[in-house]
N, C-alpha and C positions, 0 to 999 in steps of 0.2 A: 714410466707409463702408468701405474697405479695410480702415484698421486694424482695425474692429470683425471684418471674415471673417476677416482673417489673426490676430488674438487665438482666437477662438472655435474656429477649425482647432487652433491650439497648444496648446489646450484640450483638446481634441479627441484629439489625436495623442500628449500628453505628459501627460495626467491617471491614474496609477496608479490611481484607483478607478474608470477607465471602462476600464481595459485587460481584456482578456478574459484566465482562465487560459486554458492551453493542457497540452495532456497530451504528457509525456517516453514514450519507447517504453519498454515492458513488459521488463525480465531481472531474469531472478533468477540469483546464484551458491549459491542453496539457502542450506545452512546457516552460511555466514558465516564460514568460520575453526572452525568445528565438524566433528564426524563425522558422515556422513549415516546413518550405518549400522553395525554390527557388523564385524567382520573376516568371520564365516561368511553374513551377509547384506550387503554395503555398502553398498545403498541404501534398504536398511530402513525410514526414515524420512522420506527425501529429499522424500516428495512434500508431509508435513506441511510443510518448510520451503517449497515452492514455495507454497502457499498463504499462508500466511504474511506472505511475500515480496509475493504477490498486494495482502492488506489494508495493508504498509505501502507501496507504490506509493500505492492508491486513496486514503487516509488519513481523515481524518473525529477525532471528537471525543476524547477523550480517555478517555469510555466505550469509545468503538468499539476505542480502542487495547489498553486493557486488556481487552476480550471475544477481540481477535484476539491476545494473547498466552495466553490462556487455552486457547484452542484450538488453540494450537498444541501447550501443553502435554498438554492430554487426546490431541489425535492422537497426538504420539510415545506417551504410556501404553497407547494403543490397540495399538501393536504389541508390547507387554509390555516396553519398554521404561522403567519408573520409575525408575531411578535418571538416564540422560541426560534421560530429560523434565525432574525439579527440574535437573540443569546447565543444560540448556538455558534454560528459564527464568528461571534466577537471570541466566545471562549476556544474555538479552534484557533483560531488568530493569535491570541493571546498566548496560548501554549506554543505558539512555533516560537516567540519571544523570549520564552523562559529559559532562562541558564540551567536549568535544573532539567535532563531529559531522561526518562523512563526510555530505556530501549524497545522495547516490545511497544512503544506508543508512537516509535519516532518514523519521520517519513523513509521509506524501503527501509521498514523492519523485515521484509522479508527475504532479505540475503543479509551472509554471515558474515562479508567481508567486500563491501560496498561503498565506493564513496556517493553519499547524499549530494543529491540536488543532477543528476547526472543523468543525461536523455539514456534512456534503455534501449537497447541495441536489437535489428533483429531477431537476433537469437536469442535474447536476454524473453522478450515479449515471447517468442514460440515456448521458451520455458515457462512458463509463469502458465502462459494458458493450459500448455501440457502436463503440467504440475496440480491446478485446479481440477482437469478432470478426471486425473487417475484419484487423487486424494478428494477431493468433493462434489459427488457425484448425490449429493444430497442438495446442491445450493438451489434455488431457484433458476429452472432455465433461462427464462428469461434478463433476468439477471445476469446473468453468464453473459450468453448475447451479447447482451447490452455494454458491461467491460470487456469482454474480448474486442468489442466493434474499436471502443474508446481505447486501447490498447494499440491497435492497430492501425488507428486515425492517425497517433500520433511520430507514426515512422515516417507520415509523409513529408 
């Protein structure tokens, strides 16, 4: 009868599909090795890259991945900036290509034991928002908003 609890515990304790993810705390360095901005505005853009930033923490499908690079794209265009929106894009493009990935840069770096490109469940989304507002209650509300809506869109 031991062996059997002490197997079932080890089971238990050491089974990768019963391990729960867990969420990495929220930073972004913005635009990554990019400009955030103009020389006469410098952070012109900056908040498109925090968003950004936002959906590749949270992560999800690989739909999701290329909606959140897309709007990354139109944000920057948004501030009349079209020629860095295609840089920028091409260079977001280009790093998903790369053999070479920075953990902390890759899509859902924000859980610890995660497979990539994988629709986020709704529990997975009530986490992530529930996690944003106890840990950054500094972000812009709006902002908030605005990913928690895009979060939520995509359970449908």
């Amino acid at each position: 009868m031991p062996f059997f609890i002490t197997l079932t515990m080890f089971l238990l304790l050491f089974n990768p599909a019963l391990k729960a993810d867990t969420l990495n705390y929220f930073d972004s360095d913005f635009c990554t090795g990019y400009l955030e901005g103009t020389r006469q505005n410098p952070g012109l853009w900056k908040h498109c890259c925090l968003e950004h930033d936002l959906y590749f923490w949270a992560g999800g499908s690989k739909k999701d991945r290329s909606m959140s690079d897309k709007r990354l794209k139109a944000c920057v265009v948004s501030t009349g900036q079209k020629f860095h929106a295609q840089l920028i894009f091409l260079g977001v493009h280009l790093g998903s290509l790369s053999p070479f990935k920075i953990r902390s840069k890759q899509w859902g770096n924000g859980w610890t034991d995660r497979q990539a490109y994988k629709k986020l469940s709704e529990q997975e989304t009530a986490e992530l928002i529930h996690f944003l507002e106890i840990s950054h209650p500094e972000l812009d509300e709006k902002l908030k908003i605005s990913f928690f809506n895009q979060l939520k869109s995509r359970l449908d």
